[in-house]
LOBA-945701 format. One record per residue (C-alpha): y negated, x negated, z; residue number from 0. Coordinates in nm, 3 decimals, padded with zeros to 5 digits. Layout:
LOBA-945701
site y:Y, x:X, z:Z, seq:NUM
...
end
This chain:
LOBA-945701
site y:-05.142, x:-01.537, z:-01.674, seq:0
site y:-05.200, x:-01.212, z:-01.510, seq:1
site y:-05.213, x:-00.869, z:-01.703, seq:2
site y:-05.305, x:-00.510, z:-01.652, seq:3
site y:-05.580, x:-00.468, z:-01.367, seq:4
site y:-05.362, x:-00.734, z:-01.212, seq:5
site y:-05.470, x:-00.992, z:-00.942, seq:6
site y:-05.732, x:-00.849, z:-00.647, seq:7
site y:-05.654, x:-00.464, z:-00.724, seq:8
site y:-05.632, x:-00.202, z:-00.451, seq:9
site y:-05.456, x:00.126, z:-00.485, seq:10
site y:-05.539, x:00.389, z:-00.225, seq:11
site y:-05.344, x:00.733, z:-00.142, seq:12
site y:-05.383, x:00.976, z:00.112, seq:13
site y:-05.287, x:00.770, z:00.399, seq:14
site y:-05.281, x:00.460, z:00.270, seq:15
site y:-05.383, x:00.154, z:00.085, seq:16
site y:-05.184, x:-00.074, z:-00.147, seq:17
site y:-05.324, x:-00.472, z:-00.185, seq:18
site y:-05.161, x:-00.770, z:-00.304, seq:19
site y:-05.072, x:-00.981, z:-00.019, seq:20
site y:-05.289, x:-01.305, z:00.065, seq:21
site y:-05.106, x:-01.590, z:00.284, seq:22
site y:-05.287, x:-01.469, z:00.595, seq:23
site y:-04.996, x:-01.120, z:00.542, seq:24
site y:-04.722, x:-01.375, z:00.607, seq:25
site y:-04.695, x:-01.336, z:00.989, seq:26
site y:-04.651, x:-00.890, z:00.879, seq:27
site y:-04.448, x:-00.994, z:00.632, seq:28
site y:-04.186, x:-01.172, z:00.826, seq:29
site y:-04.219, x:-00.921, z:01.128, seq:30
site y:-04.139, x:-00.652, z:00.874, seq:31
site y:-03.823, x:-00.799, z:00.685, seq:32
site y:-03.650, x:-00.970, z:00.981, seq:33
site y:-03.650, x:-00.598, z:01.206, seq:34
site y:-03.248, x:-00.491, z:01.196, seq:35
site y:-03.407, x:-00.166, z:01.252, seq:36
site y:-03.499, x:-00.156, z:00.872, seq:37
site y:-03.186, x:-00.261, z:00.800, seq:38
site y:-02.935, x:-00.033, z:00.944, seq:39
site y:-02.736, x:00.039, z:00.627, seq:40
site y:-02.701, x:-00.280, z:00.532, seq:41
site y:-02.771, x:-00.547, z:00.808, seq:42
site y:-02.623, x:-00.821, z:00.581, seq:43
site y:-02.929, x:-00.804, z:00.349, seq:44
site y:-03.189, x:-00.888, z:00.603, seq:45
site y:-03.261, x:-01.277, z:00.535, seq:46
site y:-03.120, x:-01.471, z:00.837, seq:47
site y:-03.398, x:-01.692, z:00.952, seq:48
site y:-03.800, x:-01.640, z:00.966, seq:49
site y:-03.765, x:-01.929, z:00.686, seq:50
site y:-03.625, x:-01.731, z:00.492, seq:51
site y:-03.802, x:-01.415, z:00.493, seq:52
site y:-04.108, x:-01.667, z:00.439, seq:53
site y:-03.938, x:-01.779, z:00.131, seq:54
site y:-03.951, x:-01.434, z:00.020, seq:55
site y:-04.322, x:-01.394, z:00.068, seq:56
site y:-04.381, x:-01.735, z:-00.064, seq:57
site y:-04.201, x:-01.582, z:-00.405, seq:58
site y:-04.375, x:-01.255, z:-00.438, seq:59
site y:-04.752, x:-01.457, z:-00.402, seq:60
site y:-04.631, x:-01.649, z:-00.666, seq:61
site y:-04.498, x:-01.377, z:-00.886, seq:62
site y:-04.848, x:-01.203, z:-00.837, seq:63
site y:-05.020, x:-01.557, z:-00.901, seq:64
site y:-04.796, x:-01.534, z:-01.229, seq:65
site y:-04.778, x:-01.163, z:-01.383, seq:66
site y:-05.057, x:-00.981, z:-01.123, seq:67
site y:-04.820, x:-00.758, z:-01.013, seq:68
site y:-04.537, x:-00.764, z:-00.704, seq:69
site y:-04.508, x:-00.597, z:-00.413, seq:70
site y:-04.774, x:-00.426, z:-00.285, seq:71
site y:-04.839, x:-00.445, z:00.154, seq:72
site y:-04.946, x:-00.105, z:00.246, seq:73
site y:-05.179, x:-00.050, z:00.531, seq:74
site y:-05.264, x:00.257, z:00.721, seq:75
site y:-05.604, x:00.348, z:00.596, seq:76
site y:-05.710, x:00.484, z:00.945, seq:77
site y:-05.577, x:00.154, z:01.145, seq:78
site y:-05.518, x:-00.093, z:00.931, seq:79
site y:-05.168, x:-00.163, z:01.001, seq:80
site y:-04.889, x:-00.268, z:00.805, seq:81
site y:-04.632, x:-00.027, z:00.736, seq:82
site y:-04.432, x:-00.125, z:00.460, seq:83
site y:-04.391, x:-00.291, z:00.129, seq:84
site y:-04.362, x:-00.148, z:-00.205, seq:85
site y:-04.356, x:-00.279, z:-00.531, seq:86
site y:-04.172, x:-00.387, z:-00.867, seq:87
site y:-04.040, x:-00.712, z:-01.013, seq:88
site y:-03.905, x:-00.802, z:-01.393, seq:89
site y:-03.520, x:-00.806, z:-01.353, seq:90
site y:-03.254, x:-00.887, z:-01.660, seq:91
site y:-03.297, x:-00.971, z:-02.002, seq:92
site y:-03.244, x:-00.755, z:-02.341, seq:93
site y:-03.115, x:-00.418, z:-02.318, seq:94
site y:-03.067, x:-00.423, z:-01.910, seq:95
site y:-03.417, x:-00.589, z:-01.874, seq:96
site y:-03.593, x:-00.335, z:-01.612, seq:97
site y:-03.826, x:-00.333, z:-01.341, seq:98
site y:-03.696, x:-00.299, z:-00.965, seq:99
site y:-03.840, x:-00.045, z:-00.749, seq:100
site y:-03.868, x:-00.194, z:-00.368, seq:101
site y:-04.028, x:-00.024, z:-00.098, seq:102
site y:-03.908, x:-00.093, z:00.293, seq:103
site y:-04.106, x:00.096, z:00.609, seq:104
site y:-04.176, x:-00.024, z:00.889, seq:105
site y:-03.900, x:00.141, z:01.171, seq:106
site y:-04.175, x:00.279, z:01.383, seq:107
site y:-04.360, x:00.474, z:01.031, seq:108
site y:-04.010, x:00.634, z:00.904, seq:109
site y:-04.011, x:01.020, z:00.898, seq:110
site y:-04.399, x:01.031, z:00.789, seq:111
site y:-04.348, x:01.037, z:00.423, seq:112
site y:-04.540, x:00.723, z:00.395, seq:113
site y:-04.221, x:00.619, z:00.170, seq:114
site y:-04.257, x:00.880, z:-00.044, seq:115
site y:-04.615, x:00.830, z:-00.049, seq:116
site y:-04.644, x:00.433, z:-00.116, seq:117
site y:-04.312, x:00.444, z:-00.415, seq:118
site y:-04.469, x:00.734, z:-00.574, seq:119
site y:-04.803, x:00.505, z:-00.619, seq:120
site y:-04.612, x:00.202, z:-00.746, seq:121
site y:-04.481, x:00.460, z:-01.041, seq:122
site y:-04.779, x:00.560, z:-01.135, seq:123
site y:-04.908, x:00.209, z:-01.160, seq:124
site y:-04.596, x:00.071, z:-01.330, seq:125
site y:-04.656, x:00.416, z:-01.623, seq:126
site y:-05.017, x:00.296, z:-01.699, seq:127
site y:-04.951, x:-00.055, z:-01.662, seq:128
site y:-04.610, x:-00.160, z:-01.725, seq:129
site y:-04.428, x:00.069, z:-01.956, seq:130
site y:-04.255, x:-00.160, z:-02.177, seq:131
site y:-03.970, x:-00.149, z:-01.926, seq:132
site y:-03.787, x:00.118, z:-01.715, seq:133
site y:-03.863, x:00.156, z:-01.364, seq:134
site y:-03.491, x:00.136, z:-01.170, seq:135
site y:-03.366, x:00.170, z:-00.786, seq:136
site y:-03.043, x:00.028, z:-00.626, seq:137
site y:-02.940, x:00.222, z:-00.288, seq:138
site y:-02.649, x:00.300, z:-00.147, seq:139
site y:-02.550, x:00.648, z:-00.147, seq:140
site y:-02.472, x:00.655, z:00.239, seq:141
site y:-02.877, x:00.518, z:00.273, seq:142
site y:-02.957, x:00.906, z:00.260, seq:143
site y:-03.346, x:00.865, z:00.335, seq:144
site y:-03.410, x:00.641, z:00.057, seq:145
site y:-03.182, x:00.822, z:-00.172, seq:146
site y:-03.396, x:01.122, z:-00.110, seq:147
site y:-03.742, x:00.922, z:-00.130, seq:148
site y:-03.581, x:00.814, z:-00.484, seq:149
site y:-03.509, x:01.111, z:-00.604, seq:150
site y:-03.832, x:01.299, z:-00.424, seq:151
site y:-04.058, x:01.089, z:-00.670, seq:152
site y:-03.859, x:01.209, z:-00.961, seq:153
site y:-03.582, x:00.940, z:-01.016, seq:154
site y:-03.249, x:01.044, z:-01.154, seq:155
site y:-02.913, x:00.875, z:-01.119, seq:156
site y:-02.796, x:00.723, z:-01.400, seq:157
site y:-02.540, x:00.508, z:-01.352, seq:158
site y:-02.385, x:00.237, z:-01.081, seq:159
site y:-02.355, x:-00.145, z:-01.025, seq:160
site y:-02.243, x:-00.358, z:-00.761, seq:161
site y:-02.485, x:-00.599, z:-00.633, seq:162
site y:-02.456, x:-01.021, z:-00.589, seq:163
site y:-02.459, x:-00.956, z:-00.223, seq:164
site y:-02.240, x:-00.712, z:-00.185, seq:165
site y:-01.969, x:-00.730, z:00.099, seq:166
site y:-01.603, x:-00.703, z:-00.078, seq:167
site y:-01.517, x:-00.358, z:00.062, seq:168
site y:-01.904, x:-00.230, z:-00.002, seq:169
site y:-01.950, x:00.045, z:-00.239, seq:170
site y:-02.156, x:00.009, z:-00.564, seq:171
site y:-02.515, x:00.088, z:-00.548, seq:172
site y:-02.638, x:00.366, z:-00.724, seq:173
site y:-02.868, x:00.346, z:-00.995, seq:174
site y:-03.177, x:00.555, z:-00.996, seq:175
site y:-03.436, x:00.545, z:-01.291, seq:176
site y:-03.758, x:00.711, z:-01.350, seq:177
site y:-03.945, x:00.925, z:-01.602, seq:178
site y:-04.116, x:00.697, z:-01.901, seq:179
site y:-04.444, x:00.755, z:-02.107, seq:180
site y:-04.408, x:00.759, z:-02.465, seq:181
site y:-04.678, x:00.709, z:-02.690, seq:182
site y:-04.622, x:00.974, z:-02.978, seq:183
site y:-04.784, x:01.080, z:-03.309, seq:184
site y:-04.504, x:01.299, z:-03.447, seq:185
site y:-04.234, x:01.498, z:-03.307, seq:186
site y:-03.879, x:01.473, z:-03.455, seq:187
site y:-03.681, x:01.815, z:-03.427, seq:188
site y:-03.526, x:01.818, z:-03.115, seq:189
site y:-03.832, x:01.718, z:-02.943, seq:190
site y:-04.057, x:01.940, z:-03.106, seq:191
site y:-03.816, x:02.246, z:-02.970, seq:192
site y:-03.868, x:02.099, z:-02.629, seq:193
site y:-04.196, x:02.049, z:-02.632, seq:194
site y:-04.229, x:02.435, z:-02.751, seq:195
site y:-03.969, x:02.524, z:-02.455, seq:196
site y:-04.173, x:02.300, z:-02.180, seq:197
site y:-04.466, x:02.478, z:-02.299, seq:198
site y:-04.384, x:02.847, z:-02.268, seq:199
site y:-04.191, x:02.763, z:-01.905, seq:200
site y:-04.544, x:02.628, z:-01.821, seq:201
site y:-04.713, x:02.923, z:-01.976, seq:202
site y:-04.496, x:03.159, z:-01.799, seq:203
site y:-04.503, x:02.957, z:-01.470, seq:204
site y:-04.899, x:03.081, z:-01.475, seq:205
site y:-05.043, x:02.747, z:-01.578, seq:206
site y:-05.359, x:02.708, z:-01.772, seq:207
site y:-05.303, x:02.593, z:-02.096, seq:208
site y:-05.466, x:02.810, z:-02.377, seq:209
site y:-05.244, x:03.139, z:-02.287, seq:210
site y:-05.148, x:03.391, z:-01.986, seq:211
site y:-04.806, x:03.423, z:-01.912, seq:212
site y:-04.557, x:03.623, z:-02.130, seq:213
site y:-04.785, x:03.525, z:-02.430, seq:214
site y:-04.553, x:03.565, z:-02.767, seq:215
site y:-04.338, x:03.206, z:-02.835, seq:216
site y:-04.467, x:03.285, z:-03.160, seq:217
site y:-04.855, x:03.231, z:-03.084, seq:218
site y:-04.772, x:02.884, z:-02.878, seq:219
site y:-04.587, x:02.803, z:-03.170, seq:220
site y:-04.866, x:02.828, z:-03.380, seq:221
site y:-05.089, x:02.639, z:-03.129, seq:222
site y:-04.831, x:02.360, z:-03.129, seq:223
site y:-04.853, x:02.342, z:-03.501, seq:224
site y:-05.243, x:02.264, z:-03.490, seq:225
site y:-05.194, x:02.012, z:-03.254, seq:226
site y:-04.913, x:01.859, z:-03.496, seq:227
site y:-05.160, x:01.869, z:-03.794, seq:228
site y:-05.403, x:01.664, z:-03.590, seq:229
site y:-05.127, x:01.417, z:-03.496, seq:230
site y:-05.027, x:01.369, z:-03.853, seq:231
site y:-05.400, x:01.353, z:-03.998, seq:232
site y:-05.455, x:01.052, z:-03.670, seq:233
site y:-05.687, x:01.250, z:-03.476, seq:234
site y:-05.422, x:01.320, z:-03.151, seq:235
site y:-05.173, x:01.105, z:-02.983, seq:236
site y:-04.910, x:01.332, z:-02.736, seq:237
site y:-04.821, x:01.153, z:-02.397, seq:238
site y:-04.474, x:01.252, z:-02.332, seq:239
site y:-04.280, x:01.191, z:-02.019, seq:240
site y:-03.890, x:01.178, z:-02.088, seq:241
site y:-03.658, x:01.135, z:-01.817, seq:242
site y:-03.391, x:00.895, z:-01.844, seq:243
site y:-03.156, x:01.086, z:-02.035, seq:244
site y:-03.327, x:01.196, z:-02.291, seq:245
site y:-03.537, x:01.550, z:-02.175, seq:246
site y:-03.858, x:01.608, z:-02.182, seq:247
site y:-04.044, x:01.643, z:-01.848, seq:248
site y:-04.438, x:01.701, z:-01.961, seq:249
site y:-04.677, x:01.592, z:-02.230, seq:250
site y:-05.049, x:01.625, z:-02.309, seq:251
site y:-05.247, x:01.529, z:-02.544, seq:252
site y:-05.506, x:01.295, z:-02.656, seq:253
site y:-05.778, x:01.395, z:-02.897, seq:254
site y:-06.043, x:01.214, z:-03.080, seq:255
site y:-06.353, x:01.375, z:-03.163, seq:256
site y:-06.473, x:01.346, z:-03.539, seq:257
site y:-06.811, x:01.243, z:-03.409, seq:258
site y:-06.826, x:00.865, z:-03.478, seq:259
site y:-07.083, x:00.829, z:-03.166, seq:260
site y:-06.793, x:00.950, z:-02.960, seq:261
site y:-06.521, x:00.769, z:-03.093, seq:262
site y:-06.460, x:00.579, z:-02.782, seq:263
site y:-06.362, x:00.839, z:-02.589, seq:264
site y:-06.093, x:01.111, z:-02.581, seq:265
site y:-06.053, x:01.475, z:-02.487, seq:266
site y:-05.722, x:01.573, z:-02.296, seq:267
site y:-05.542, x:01.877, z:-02.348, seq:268
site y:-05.222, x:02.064, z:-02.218, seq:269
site y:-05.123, x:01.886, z:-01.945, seq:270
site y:-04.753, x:02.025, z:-01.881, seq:271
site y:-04.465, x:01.942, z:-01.656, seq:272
site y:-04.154, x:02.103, z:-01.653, seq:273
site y:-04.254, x:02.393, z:-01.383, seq:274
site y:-03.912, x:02.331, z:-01.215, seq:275
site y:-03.941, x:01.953, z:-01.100, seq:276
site y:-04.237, x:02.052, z:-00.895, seq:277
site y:-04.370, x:01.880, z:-00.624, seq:278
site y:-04.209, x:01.527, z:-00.761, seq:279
site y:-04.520, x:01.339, z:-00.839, seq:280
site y:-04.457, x:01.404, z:-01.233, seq:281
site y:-04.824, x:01.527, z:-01.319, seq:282
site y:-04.972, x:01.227, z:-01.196, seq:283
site y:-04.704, x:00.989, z:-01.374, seq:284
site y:-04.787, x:01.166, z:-01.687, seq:285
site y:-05.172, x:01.095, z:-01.599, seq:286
site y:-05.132, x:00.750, z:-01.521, seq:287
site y:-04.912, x:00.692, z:-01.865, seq:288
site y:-05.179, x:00.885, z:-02.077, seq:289
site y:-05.485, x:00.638, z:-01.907, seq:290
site y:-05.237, x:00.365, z:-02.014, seq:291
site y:-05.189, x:00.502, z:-02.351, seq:292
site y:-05.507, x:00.591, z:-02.421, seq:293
site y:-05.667, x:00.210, z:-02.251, seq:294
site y:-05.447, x:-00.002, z:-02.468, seq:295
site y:-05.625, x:00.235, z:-02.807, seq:296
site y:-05.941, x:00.103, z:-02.701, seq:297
site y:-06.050, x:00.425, z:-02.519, seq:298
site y:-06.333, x:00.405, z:-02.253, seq:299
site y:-06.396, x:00.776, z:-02.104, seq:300
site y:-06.147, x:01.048, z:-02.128, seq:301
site y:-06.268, x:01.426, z:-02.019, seq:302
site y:-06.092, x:01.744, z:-01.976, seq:303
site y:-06.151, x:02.111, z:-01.937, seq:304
site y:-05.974, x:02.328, z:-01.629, seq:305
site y:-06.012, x:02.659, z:-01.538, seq:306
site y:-06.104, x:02.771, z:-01.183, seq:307
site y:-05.840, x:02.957, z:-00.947, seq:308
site y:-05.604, x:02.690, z:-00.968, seq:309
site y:-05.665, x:02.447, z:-00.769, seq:310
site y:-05.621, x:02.151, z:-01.047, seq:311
site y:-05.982, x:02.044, z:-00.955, seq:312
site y:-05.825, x:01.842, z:-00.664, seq:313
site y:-05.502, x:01.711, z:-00.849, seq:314
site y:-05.725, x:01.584, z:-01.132, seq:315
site y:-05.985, x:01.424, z:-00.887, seq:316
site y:-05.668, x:01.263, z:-00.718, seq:317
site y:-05.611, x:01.083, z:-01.086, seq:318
site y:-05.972, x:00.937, z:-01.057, seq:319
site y:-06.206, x:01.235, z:-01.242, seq:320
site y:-06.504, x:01.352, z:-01.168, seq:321
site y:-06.639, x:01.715, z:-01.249, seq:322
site y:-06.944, x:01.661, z:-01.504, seq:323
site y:-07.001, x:02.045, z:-01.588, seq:324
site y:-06.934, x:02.367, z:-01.501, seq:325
site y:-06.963, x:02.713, z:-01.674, seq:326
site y:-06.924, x:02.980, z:-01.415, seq:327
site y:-06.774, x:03.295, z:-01.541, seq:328
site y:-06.655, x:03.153, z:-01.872, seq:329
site y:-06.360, x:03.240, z:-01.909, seq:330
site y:-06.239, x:03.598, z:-01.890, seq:331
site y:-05.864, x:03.609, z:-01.782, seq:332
site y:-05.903, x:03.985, z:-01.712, seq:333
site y:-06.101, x:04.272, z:-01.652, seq:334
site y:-06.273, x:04.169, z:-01.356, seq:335
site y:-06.135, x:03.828, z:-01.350, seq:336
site y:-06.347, x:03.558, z:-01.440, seq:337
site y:-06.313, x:03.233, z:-01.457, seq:338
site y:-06.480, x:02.900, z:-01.438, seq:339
site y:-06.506, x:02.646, z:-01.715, seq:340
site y:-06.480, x:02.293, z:-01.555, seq:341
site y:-06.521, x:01.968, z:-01.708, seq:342
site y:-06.429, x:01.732, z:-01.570, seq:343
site y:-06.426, x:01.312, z:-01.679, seq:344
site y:-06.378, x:00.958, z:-01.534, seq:345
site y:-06.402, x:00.642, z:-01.718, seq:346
site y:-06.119, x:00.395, z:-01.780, seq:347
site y:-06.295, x:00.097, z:-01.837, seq:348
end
């Protein structure tokens, strides 16, 4: 049976919105996977007959019908047209079980970033909803655009296979795998020293989290210890986002309050991602993972405090919260300099 927020849901970007497909899609479908145009590195892949491109569609409504998730028909939001698919699907068993990353544009939308726009949403879905497995992409190294759309939304090579299809004198695919969530209440030592590294690069990159930059490693050392005493005594989870060899790309944490009327919800703290894999998508991976986390604890609301003059007000409305409260003038950076105290919240339920 379906899982997750599974059958019916609709994820909306910027530009565009994600649905499950419904068997009146078939006709865009078809249009969309039998256009050589989106096949130009590898016109061998595109199914040979209508048939079976309708085969296809007929196998992705069923996976939905089966697990609530596929791949996703994106629509421009301003005319409702189809311009691509994107999605994941369960592929192997054991240690090389995985999910596939698929997203194909329509030839008439490529150059608009719309690729980069619809795989980065399937991510952050498959990090709140899906993180049992790892998130994986096969391309072919001389498919340059969606090499760089892989690696754009923070994907890292790991590795190569050759695919069933593959023509004899074809090249492997490479294999491209992205950033997981990992639910963690204490921090062994190697990742404790990263997460004290990640956190004065952030620190120093100007980002507000409890210091101004150039603040003594010392003092966020100390501040990494209280969050570690909370972890052991069960009032904190940390989120962290490792990439697929191993490093440590962000974390945050999730605190309970000691109030048993508010035990149902969660304050996050220090959001951090490594300050230089900007502009990848990360922060709102790490987001979606933590909702995920914190959902399958039983959590309801979650809230968190910015400060003004960064502009994380719109980031963290663009991961669903709302501000709630504001304290203007609260906090005092410098002489002179004062800043806001937001809060802001959104529910998960």
């Amino acid at each position: 049976m379906p899982s997750g927020p599974a059958s019916g849901a609709v994820r909306t970007t910027a530009r565009l919105t994600l649905a499950p497909p419904t068997e009146r899609d078939a006709p865009a479908w078809v249009r969309l996977h039998r256009d050589p145009r989106t096949y130009s590195h590898a016109p061998h892949a595109m199914p040979a007959t209508d048939e079976i491109a309708l085969a296809w569609f007929d196998a992705n409504l069923a996976r939905f019908a089966d697990l609530g998730y596929g791949f996703w028909l994106a629509r421009d939001r301003g005319s409702g047209a189809v311009v691509g698919v994107a999605g994941v699907r369960p592929v192997g068993e054991g240690a090389d079980a995985h999910l596939n990353l698929y997203y194909r544009l329509a030839a008439d939308r490529i150059g608009e970033g719309l690729g980069r726009e619809m795989a980065r949403a399937v991510l952050r879905y498959a990090a709140q909803w899906l993180p049992e497995r790892p998130v994986r992409a096969l391309v072919k190294e001389h498919n340059a655009a969606s090499v760089a759309t892989a690696l754009s939304i923070g994907m890292e090579r790991v590795g190569t296979t050759v695919l069933e299809d593959d023509l004899p004198d074809e090249p492997p695919s490479t294999v491209l795998e992205a950033p997981r969530i990992e639910r963690c209440t204490d921090f062994d030592a190697a990742t404790r020293a990263a997460v004290l590294d990640l956190w004065c690069a952030v620190n120093d990159a100007g980002g507000a989290v409890g210091f101004l930059p150039g603040a003594p490693r010392a003092d966020v050392d100390a501040a990494l210890q209280a969050h570690e005493a909370s972890m052991r005594a069960g009032w904190t989870v940390a989120g962290l986002l490792r990439g697929p060899h191993g490093d440590v790309l962000g974390v945050a944490f999730l605190v309970q309050s000691h109030n048993r009327l508010l035990a149902h919800g969660r304050s996050i703290y220090r959001v951090m991602v490594d300050p230089a894999r900007r502009g990848r998508g990360l922060g709102q991976v790490l987001m979606a993972g933590l909702h995920g986390i914190a959902r399958r604890d039983g959590v309801e609301i979650v809230s968190l405090g910015v400060r003004s003059g960064h502009g994380t007000e719109a980031f963290y409305e663009g991961c669903g919260y709302a501000e709630v409260g504001r304290i203007r003038g609260a906090i005092r950076v410098a002489p002179g300099d004062d800043r806001d105290s937001i809060t802001m919240s959104r529910r998960l339920d």
